[in-house]
VEXFINU-938787 format. One line per field, with one value per residue (C-alpha): residue number from 1; residue in one letter; chain; x, y, z. Coordinates in steps of 0.05 Angstrom, whole numbers. Layout:
num	c(NUM;...);
residuo	c(a;...);
cadena	c(A;...);
east	c(X;...);
north	c(Y;...);
up	c(Z;...);
// end
This chain:
num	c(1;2;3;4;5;6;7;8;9;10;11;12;13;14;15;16;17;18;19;20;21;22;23;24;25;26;27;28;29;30;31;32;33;34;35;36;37;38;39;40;41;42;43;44;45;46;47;48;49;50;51;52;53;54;55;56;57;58;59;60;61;62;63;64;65;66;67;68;69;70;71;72;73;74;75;76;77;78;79;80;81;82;83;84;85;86;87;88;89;90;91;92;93;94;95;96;97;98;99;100;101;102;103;104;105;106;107;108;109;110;111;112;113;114;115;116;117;118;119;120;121;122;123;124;125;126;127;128;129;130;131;132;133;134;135;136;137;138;139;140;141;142;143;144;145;146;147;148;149;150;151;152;153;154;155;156;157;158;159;160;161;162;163;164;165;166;167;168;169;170;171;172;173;174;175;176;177;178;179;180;181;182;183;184;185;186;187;188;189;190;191;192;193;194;195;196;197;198;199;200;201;202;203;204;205;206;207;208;209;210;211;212;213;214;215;216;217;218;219;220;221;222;223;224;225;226;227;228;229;230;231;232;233;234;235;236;237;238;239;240;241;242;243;244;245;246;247;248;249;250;251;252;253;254;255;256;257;258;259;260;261;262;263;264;265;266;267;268;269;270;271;272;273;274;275;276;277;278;279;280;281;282;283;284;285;286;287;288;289;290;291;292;293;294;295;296;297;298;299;300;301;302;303;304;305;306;307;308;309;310;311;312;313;314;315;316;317;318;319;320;321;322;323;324;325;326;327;328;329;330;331;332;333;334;335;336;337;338;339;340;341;342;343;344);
residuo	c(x;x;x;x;x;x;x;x;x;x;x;x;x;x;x;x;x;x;x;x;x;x;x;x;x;x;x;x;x;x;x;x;x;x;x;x;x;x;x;x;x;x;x;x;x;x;x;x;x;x;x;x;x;x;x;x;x;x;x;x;x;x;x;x;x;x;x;x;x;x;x;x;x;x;x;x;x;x;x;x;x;x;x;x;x;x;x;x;x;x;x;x;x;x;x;x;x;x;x;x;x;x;x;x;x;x;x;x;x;x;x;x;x;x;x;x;x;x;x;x;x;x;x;x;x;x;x;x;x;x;x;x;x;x;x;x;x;x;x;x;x;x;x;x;x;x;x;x;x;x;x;x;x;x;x;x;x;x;x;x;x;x;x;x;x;x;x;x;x;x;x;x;x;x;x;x;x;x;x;x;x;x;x;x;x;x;x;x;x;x;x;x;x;x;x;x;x;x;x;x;x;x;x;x;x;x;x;x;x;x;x;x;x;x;x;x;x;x;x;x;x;x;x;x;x;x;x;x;x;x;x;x;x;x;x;x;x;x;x;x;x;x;x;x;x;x;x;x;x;x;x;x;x;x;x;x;x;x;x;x;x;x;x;x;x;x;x;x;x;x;x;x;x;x;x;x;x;x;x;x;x;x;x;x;x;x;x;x;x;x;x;x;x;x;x;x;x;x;x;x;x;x;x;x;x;x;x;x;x;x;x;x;x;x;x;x;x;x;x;x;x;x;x;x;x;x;x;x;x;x;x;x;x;x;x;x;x;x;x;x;x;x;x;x);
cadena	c(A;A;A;A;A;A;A;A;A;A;A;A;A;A;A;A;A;A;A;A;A;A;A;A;A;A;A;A;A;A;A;A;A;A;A;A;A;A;A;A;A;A;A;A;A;A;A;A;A;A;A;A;A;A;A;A;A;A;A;A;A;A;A;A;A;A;A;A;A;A;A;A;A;A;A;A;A;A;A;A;A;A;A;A;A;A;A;A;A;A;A;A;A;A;A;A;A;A;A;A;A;A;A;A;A;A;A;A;A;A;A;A;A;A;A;A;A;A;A;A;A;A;A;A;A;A;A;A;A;A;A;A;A;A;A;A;A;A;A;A;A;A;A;A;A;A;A;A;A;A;A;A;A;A;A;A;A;A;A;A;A;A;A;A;A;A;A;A;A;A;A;A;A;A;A;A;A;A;A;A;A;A;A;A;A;A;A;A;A;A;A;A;A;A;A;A;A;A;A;A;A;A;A;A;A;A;A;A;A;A;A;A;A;A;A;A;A;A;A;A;A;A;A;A;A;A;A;A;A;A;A;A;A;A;A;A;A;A;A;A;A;A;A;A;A;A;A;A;A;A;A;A;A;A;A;A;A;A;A;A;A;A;A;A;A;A;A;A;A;A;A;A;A;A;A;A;A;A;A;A;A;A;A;A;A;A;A;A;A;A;A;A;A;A;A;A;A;A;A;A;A;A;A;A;A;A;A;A;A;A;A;A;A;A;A;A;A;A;A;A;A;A;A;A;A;A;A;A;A;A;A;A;A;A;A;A;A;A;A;A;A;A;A;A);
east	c(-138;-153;-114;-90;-142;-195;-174;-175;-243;-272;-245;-294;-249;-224;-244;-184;-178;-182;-132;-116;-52;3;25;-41;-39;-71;-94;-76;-116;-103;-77;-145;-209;-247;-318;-336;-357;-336;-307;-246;-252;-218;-190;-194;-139;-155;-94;-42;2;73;87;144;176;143;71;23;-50;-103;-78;-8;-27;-63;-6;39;-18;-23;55;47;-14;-48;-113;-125;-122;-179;-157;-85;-133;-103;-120;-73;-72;-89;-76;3;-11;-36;25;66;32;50;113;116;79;132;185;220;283;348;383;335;317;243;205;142;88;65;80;46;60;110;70;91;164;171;151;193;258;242;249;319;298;326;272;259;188;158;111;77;50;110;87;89;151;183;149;172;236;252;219;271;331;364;356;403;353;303;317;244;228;179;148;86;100;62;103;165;227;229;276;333;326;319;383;439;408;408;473;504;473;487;556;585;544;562;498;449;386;321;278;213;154;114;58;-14;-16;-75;-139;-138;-73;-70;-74;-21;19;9;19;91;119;99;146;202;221;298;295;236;230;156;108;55;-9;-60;-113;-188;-210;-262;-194;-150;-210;-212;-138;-128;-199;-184;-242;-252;-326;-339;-345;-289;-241;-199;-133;-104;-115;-77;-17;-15;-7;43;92;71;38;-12;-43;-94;-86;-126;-182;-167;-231;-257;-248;-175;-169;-164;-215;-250;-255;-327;-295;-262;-187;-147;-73;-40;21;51;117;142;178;233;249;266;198;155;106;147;116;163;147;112;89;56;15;-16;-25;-63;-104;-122;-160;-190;-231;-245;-296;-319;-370;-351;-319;-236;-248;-280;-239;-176;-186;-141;-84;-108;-170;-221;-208;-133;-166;-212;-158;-111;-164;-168;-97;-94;-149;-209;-275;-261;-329;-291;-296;-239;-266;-261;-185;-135;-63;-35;-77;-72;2;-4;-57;-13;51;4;-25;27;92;146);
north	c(-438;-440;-414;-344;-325;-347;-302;-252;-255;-269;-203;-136;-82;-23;39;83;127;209;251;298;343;309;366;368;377;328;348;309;314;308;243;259;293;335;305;235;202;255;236;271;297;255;260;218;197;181;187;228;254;223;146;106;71;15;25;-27;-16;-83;-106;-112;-140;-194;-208;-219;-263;-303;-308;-359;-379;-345;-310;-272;-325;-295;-335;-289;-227;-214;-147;-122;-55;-24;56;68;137;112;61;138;175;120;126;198;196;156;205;155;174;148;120;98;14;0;-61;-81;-134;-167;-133;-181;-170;-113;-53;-11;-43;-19;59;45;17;81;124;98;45;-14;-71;-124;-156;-212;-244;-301;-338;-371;-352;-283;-283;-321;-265;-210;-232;-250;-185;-140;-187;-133;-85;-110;-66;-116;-174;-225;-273;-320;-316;-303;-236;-254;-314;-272;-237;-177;-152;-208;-187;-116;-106;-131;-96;-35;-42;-52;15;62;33;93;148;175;182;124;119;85;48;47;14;30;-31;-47;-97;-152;-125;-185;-182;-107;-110;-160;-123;-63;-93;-123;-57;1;-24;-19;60;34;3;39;113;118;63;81;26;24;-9;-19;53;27;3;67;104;67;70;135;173;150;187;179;157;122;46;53;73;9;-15;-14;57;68;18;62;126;100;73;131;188;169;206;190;215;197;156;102;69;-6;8;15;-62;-122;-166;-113;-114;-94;-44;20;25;94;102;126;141;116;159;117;148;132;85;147;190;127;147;132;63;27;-34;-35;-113;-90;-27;-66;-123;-71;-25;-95;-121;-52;-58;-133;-109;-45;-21;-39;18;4;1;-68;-97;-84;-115;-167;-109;-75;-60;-19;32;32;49;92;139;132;155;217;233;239;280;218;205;147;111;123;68;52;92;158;153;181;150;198;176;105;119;153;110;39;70;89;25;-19;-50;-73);
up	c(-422;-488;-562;-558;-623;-578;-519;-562;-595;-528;-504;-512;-552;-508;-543;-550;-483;-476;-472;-409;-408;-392;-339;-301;-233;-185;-127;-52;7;77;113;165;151;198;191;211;155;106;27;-1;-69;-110;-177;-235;-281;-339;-395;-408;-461;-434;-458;-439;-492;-495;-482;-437;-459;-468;-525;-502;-435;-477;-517;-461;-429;-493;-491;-430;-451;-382;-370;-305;-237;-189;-129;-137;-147;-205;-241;-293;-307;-374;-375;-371;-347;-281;-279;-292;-237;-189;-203;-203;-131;-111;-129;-169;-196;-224;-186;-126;-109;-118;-89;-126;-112;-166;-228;-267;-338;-326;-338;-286;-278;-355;-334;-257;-305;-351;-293;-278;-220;-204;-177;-133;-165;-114;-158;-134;-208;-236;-304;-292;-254;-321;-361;-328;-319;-398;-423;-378;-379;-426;-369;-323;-273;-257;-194;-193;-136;-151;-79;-36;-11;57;73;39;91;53;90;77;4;16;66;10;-54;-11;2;-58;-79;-28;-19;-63;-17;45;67;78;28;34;-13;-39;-50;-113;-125;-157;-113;-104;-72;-31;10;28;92;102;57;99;165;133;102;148;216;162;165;169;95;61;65;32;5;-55;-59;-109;-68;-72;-60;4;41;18;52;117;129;116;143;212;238;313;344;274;266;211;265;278;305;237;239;307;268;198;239;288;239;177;149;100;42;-5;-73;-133;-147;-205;-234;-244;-328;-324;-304;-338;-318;-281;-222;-183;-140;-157;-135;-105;-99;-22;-10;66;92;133;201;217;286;323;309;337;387;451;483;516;487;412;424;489;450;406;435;491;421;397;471;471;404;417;456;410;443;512;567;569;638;621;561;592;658;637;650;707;753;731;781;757;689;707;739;680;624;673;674;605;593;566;608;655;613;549;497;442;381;426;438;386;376;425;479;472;477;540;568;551;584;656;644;618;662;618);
// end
């Protein structure tokens, strides 16, 4: 890495961004759509009128890169973000509010803990690069709002963290609260982040993701009899409700990035409105065997559970052909099929 002036100069100049109204309305669609292979209409954000008080645009984010003498790490799939009225609309997705416990995944520089903290948040930040983790943490020491693990989220038990800080704040309520998850988080864990926050309905009530818009699509279309439909489909609409809400384009990264990103928001349900298997282990473990073999009949890739015949008779009872194949079968079925099939 080299001097901070050379950074700089290496750097093309952003050209000072448009203005939209700062009350616009954005428009959400549904968590499913009705055609296979269809594409919501999305909506861009570009600016808007409301700034926190201290603003995160390129030049700052270079500045606090040049503070640790950093530049962006590709093998953490790093991508800061340079247009604080995204980082705003997350957090106004999220519902965030005073008051409420926030957990974010890699914030980076601190661009969206600074609008999250403005809101009246307190955070847990996992941040994985020790230099950001020192940077984020010195710039909102002041705060007294603002807890930083320098961890890998993936190898991290969130919920050992999460438990006591929720605690401490909902000690003075008589009802329980719930967290919440508001993170830009690297393109290149998402779906481990996904697969580690959605079974937790008992500590986060909703989670908000800006992800690369191609896997914000595929987890949320879920459209049966397409080769998009997967199990991670059947596991984001067994433990939430997802929704995808706003395309966010390449330009509003630093470096950018050759993929386009989109922000979804997950409610999570809580344990008692889970689709009722009697074991969860044994579902998936039983969704998963079925799409191993994609284009093969159940009756075939889950021999390992039961005879074909057995199968065969099952798929009738709840209503499927008895040649059905994986793709055809919604969650609901799969739920019925696994407890015919399934002796726990």
């Amino acid at each position: 890495m080299g001097s901070s002036s050379h950074l700089l100069q290496s750097l093309p100049q952003m050209p000072p961004p448009s203005t939209v109204p700062a009350n616009l309305p954005l428009p959400s669609l549904p968590s499913h759509f009705s055609s296979p292979g269809a594409r919501p209409r999305i909506s861009y954000v570009a600016c808007a009128g409301k700034r926190s008080s201290s603003t995160d645009d390129y030049h700052a984010t270079l500045r606090a890169l040049n503070s640790k003498g950093r530049s962006p790490r590709k093998s953490l799939g790093q991508h800061y973000m340079l247009n604080s009225t995204i980082n705003e609309e997350l957090a106004r997705v999220g519902n965030v509010e005073e008051g409420d416990l926030v957990l974010e995944i890699g914030p980076g520089t601190g661009s969206l803990t600074n609008v999250l903290i403005d809101a009246g948040a307190t955070i847990l930040a996992i941040e994985k690069d020790p230099h950001m983790a020192a940077l984020v943490r010195e710039r909102f020491s002041s705060t007294g709002r603002l807890k930083v693990l320098q961890e890998d989220f993936v190898r991290c038990h969130i919920r050992s963290h999460m438990l006591p800080l929720l605690e401490s704040v909902t000690s003075s309520n008589a009802k329980p609260r719930y967290a919440k998850v508001v993170s830009n988080i690297p393109f290149n864990i998402s779906k481990d982040v996904v697969k580690q926050l959605l079974p937790m309905g008992d500590v986060f009530s909703e989670v908000v993701l800006l992800l690369q818009e191609e896997t914000a699509l595929r987890l949320v279309e879920a459209s049966l009899r397409t080769s998009e439909y997967r199990p991670i489909n059947i596991f984001v609409n067994f433990y939430s409700e997802p929704e995808y809400k706003m395309k966010v384009t390449r330009s509003n990264f630093f470096p950018q990035p050759n993929v386009d990103a989109a922000v979804v928001t997950f409610k999570l349900k809580p344990t008692a409105d889970y689709p009722p298997v009697s074991c969860t282990r044994s579902f998936f473990s039983m969704v998963n065997s079925a799409f191993n073999g994609k284009r093969k009949m159940l009756r075939k890739s889950l021999q390992h559970i039961c005879a074909s015949p057995e199968i065969e008779k099952a798929l009738e009872n709840i209503g499927c052909a008895p040649t059905s194949r994986p793709e055809e079968l919604t969650l609901d079925d799969f739920v019925k099929l696994h407890n015919l099939l399934v002796k726990v």
